[in-house]
C-alpha positions in Angstrom: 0.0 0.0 0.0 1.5 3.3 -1.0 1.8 5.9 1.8 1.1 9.8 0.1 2.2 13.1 1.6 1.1 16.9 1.4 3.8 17.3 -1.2 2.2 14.7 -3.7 -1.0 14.4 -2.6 -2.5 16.5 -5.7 -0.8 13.9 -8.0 -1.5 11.0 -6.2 -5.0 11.4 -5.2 -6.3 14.2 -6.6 -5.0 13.6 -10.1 -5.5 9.6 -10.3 -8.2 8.1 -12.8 -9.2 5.1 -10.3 -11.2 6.2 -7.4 -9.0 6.3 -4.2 -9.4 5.6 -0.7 -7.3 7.6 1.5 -6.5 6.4 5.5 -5.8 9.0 7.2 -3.5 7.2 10.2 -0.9 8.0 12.4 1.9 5.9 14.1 0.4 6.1 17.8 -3.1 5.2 16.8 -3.4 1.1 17.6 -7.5 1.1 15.3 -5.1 2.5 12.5 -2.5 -0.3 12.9 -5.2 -2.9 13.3 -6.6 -1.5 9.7 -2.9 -2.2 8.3 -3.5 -5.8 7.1 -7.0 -4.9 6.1 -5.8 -2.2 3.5 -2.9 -3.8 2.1 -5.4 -6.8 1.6 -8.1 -4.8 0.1 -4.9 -2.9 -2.5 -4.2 -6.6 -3.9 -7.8 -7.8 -4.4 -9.1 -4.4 -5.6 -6.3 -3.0 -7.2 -8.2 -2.9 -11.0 -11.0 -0.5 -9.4 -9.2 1.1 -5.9 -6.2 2.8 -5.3 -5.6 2.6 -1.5 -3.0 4.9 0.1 -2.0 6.1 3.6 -1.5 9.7 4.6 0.2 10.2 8.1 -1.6 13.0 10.0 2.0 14.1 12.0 3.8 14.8 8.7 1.4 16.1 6.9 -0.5 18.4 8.3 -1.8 21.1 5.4 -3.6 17.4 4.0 -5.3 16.8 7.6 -6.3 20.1 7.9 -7.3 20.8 4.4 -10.0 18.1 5.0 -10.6 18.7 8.7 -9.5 15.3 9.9 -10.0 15.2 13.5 -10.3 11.4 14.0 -7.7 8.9 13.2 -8.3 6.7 11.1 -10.7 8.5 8.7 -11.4 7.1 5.9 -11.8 9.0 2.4 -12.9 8.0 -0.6 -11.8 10.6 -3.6 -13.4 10.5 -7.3 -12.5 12.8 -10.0 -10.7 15.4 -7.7 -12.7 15.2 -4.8 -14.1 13.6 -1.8 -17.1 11.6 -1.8 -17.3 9.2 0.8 -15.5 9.9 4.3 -15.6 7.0 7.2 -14.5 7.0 10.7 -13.0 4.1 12.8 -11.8 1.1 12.4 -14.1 -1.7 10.5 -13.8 -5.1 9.1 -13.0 -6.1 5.9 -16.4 -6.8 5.0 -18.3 -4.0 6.2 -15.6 -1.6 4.8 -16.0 -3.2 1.2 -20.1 -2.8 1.4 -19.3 0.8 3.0 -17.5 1.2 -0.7 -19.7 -0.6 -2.7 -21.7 2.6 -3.9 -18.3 4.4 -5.2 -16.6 1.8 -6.6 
């Protein structure tokens, strides 16, 4: 799973054809590591229709703040350019791929 920052976030997310889902996550944050294996799962199984990335809150602020992430993890979904789905918490694999099933 590729991790973005502020610096290419506009390319990476913003720019990309394929919708993307964005966890915002931070280090000290245990839901975010539990969501680890989930992600990097859901990459290789949906790769053809999602991009999934990881933006770190700490080191990259003007991103968190830009969309008012408050919670960690949140959970965006972009398409063409912008946001439309956002999710908070930690979730199973499941529930997080019906939570998607209306954007992808």
């Amino acid at each position: 799973m590729a991790e973005v920052t502020d610096a290419d976030f506009a390319a990476e997310v913003i720019g990309a054809e394929l919708p993307v889902l964005v966890e915002f996550t931070a280090d000290w944050c245990p839901p975010c590591r539990q969501m680890g294996p989930v992600l990097s799962a859901l990459a290789v199984e949906e790769g053809e229709r999602l991009k999934v990335v990881q933006l770190d809150v700490d080191t990259n602020p003007e991103t968190t703040n830009a969309y008012k992430v408050l919670s960690m993890p949140t959970f965006m979904v972009f398409r063409g350019g912008e946001p439309v789905k956002s999710m908070v918490g930690a979730r199973p694999k499941r529930r997080l791929l019906e939570e998607l099933s209306d954007v992808l």
